[in-house]
C-alpha positions as CSV (number, residue, x, y, z in Angstrom):
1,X,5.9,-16.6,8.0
2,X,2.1,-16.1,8.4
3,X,1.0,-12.6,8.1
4,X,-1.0,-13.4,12.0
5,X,2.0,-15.0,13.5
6,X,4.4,-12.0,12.1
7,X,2.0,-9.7,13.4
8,X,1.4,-11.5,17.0
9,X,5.1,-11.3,17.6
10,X,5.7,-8.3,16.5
11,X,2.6,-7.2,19.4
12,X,4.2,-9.0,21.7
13,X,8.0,-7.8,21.4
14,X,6.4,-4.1,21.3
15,X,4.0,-5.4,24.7
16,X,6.2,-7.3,26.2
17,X,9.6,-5.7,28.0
18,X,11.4,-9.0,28.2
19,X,10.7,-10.9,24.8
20,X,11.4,-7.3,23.3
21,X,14.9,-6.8,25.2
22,X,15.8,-10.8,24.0
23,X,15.2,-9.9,20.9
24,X,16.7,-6.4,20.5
25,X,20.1,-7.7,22.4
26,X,20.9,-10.9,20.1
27,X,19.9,-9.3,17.0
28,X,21.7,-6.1,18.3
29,X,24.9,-7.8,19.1
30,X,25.3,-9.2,15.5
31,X,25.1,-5.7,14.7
32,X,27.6,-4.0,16.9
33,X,30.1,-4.4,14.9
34,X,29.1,-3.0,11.6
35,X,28.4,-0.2,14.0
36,X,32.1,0.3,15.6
37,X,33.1,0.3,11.4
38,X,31.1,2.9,11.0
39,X,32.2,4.8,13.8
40,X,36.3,4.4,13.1
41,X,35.6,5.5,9.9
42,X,33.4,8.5,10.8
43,X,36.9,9.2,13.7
44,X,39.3,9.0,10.8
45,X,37.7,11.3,8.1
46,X,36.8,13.7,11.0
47,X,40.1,13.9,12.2
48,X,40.9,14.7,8.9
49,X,39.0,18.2,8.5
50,X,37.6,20.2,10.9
51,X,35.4,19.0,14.0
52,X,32.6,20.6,13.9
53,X,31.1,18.8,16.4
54,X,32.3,16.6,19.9
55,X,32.6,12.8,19.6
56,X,32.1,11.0,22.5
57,X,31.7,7.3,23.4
58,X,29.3,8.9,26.1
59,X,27.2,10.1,23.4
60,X,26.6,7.0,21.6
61,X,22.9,7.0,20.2
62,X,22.5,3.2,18.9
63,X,20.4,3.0,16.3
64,X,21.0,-0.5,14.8
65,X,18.2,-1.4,13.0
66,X,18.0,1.1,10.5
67,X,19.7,0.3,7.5
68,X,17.4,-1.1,5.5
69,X,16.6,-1.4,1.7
70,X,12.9,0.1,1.9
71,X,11.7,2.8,3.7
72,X,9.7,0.0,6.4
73,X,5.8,0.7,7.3
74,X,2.8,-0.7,8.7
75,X,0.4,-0.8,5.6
76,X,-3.5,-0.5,7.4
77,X,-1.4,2.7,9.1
78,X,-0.3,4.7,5.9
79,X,-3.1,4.2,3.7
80,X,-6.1,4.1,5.4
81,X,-5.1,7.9,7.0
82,X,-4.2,8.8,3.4
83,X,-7.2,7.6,1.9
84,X,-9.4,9.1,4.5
85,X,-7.2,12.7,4.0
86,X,-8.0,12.5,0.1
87,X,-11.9,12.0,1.2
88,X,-11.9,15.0,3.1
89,X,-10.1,16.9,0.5
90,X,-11.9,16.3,-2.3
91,X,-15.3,16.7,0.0
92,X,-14.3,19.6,1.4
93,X,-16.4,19.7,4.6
94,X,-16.3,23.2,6.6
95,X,-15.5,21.0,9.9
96,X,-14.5,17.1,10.7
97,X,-14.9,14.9,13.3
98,X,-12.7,12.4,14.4
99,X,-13.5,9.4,16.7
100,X,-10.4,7.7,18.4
101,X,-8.8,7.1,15.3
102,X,-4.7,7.4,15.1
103,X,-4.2,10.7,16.5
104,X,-1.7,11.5,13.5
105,X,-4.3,11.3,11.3
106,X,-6.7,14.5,12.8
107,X,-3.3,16.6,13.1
108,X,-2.5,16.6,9.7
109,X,-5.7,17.1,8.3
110,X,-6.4,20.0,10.5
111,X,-3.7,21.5,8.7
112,X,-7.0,22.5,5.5
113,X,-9.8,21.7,7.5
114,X,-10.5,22.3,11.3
115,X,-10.7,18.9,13.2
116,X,-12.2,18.1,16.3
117,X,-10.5,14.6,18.2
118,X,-12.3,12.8,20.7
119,X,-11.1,10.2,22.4
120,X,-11.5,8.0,26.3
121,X,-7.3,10.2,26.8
122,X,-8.2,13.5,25.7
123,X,-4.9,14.7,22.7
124,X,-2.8,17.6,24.5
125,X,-1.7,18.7,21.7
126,X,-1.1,22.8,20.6
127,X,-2.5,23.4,17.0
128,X,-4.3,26.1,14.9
129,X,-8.0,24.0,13.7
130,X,-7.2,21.1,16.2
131,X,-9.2,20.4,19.4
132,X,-8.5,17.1,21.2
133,X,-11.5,16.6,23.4
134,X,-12.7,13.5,26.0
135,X,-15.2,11.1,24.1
136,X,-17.2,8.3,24.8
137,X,-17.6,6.0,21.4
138,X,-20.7,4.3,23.1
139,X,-22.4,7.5,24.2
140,X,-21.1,10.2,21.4
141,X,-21.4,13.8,22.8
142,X,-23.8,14.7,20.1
143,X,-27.4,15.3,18.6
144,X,-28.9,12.7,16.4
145,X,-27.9,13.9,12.6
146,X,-25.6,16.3,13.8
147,X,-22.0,16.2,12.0
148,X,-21.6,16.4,8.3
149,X,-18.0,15.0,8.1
150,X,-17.5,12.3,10.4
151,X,-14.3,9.2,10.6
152,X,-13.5,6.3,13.3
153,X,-10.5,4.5,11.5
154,X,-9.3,1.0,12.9
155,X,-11.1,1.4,16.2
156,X,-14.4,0.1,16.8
157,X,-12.8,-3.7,16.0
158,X,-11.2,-2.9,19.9
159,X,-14.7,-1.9,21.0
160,X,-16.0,-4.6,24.6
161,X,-12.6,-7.0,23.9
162,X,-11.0,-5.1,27.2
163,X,-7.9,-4.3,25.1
164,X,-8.0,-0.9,26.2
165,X,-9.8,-1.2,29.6
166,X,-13.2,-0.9,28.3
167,X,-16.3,-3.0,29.6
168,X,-16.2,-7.1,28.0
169,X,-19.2,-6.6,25.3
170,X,-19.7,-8.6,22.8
171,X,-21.8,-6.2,21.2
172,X,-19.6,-3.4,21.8
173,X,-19.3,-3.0,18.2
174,X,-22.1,-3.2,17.3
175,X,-23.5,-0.2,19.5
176,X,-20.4,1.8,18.7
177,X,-21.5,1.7,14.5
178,X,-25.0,2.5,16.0
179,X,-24.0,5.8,17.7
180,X,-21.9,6.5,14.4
181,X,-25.2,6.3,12.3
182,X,-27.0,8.1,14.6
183,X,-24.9,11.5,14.7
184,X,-24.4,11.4,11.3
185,X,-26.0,14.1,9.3
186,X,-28.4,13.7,6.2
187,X,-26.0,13.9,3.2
188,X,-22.9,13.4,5.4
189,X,-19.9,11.8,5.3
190,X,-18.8,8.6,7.4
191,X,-15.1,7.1,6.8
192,X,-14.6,3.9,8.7
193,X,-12.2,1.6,8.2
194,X,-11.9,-2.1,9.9
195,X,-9.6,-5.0,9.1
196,X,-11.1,-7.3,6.8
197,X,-11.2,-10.7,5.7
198,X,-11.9,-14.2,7.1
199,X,-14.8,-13.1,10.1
200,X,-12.9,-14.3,13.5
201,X,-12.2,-12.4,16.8
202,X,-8.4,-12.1,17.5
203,X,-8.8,-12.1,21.1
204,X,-8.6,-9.8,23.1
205,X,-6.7,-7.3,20.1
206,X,-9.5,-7.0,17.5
207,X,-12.1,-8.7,15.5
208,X,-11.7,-9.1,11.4
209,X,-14.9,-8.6,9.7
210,X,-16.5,-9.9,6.4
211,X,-17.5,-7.5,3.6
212,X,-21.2,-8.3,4.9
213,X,-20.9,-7.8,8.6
214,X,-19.5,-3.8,7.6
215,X,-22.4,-3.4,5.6
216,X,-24.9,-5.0,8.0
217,X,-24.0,-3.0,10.4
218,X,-24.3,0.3,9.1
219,X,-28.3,-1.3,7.0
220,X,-29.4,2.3,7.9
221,X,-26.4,4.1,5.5
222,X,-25.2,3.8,2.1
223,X,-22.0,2.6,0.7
224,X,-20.2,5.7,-1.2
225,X,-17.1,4.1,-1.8
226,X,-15.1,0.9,-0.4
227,X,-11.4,0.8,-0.3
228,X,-9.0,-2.0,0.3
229,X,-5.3,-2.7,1.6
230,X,-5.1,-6.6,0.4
231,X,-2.6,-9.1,2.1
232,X,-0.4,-8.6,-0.7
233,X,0.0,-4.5,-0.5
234,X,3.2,-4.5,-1.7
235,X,2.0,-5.1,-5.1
236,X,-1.6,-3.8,-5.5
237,X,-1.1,-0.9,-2.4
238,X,-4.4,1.2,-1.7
239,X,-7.1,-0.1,-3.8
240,X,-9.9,2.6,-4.1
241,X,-13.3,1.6,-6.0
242,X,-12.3,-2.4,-4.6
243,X,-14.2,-5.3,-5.5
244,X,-16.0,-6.2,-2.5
245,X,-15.2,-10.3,-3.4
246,X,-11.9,-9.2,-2.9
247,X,-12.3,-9.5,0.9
248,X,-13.5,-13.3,1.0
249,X,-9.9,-13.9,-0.4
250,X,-7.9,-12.2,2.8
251,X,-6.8,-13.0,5.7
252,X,-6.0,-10.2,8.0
253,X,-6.6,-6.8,4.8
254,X,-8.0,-3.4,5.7
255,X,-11.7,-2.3,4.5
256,X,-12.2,1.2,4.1
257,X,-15.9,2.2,4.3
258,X,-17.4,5.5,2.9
259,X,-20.6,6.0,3.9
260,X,-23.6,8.5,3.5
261,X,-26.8,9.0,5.0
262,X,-30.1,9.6,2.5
């Protein structure tokens, strides 16, 4: 299947209630039975021994899709955050910033470096060296050339499509890199990441961008390192120190940008 229609329907099985219960009942009904083997047998040795434990039909978790041969994963979402956490740990930066990237991501890092999330849905979360604080992408809360370690992972491709309620901009984008290069401090760090490969807008999800279109957008900054998650991750995973004519080649990949400011 093409890695756009896998991913559409997988979108809309996670979006949409119905097509997601169709799907989970007549794959989940071939299932079943595997499921009642496992529990007779689980009955019959624990009848055997001790029960440490009740067990009772009313109790009955089903969790039917698990057994699989591979530990599954979304690829953009595992490496991007762990090639951003190696950035930050080899740069060692007294304090990050985050901007709306996946909130996971600002959690674990402020486990060696304090991390400051901002976001439209302020993060409630409870940690030592995390702050989750309301942010506007298009009118960043700070001074020009302001904050030394800086990220906005798989985000701004959202930005003026309405996904997420925002205003229909065209441009959106574009003025959300702007106010990115604008805070960010002389000798600073920006990690952003994008999906890359054949320029289109996926409407109204997410735009794909070109090689070029990352680097026009930031003219005023320069390229530290680029980073790629190819189509084919299974075999060639993160790619650190990518050849940007890689991108040309891919369909719906994952760029990841380090930039600085001179």
């Amino acid at each position: 299947m093409h890695p756009t229609v896998r991913a559409t329907l997988i979108h809309l099985m996670n979006k949409v209630p119905g097509i997601l219960g169709l799907y989970q009942f007549l794959r989940g009904f071939t299932l079943l039975p595997g499921f009642y083997r496992d529990y007779r047998a689980f009955k019959k040795a624990q009848d055997r021994g001790e029960a440490r434990f009740p067990l009772r039909k009313r109790d009955f978790f089903l969790a039917l899709f698990d057994k699989t041969g591979h530990t599954p994963f979304d690829p953009h979402y595992i490496y991007h955050p762990a090639w951003a956490a190696r950035v930050i740990a080899e740069s060692k930066p007294a304090k990050h910033v985050d901007i709306a990237s996946i909130l996971s991501f600002s959690t674990v890092v402020s486990a060696f470096v304090p991390t400051d999330f901002y976001d439209y849905r302020p993060a409630q979360v409870t940690l030592p060296d995390f702050s989750g604080k309301r942010g506007d992408l298009l009118a960043l809360p700070f001074e020009d050339k302001s904050i030394a370690s800086l990220s906005c992972m798989h985000t701004v491709e959202h930005v003026g499509l309405g996904r997420y309620g925002d205003p229909i901009d065209p441009d959106g984008d574009l003025k959300a890199m702007a106010e990115l290069a604008r805070v960010l401090a002389i000798g600073g760090n920006l990690l952003f990441v994008v999906p890359v490969g054949a320029a289109r807008i996926e409407f109204n999800a997410h735009r794909v961008y070109s090689y070029e279109q990352v680097i026009s957008g930031f003219s005023g900054l320069r390229l530290k390192e680029f980073a790629l998650i190819p189509d084919n991750y299974k075999k060639h995973g993160l790619i650190r120190g990518a050849d940007p004519a890689m991108v040309a080649s891919q369909r719906y990949a994952c760029g990841c940008f380090l930039f600085t400011k001179d």
